[in-house]
C-alpha positions in Angstrom: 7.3 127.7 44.5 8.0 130.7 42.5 4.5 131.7 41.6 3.3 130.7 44.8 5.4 133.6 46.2 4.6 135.5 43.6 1.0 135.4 44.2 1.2 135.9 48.3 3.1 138.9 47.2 0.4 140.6 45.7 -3.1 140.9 47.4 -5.2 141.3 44.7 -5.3 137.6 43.6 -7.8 137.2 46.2 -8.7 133.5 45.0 -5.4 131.9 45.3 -3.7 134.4 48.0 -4.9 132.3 51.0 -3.4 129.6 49.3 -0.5 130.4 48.1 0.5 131.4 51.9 -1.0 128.3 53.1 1.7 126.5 50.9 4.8 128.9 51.3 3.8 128.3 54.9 4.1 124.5 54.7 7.0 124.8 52.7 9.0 127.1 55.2 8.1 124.2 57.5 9.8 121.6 55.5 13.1 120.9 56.7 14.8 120.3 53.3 13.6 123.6 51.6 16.8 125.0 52.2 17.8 123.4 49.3 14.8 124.8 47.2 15.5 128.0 48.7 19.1 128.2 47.9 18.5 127.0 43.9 16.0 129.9 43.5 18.2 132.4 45.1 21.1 132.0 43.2 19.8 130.8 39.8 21.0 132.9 37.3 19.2 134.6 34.1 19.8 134.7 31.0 21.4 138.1 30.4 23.9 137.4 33.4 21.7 139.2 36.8 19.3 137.1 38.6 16.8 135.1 37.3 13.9 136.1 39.9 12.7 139.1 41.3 13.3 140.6 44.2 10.0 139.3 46.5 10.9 135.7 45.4 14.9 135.6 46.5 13.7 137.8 49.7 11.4 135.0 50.0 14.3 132.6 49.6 16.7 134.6 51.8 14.4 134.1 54.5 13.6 130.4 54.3 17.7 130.4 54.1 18.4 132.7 57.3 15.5 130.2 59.1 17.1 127.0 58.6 20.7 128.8 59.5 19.3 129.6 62.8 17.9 126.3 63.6 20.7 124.3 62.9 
């Protein structure tokens, strides 16, 4: 999930860019990603501040703020 963001994120990985939104895509679609979504968000690192960068918990915020607007 994370590299898969990671990789939409940045253009230049030509090869596996189409696929890596392909999958976000299906994944956004999934009803249960919240869950996912949440975990990735909130996981902490090791020196205390987030574990992931900021395109991947944006990412995550936005799978979040869909499934709070369809419930």
């Amino acid at each position: 999930f994370v590299q898969a963001i990671l990789i939409a994120s940045d253009p230049t990985q030509s090869s596996l860019h189409q696929q890596a939104l392909q999958y976000l895509s299906a994944i956004q679609q999934n009803s249960s990603a919240w869950r996912l979504a949440l975990a990735v968000f909130v996981e902490p690192g090791p020196s205390g501040g987030r574990k992931h960068p900021p395109q991947v918990r944006f990412f995550a915020l936005r799978v979040l703020d869909e499934f709070l607007d369809n419930r």
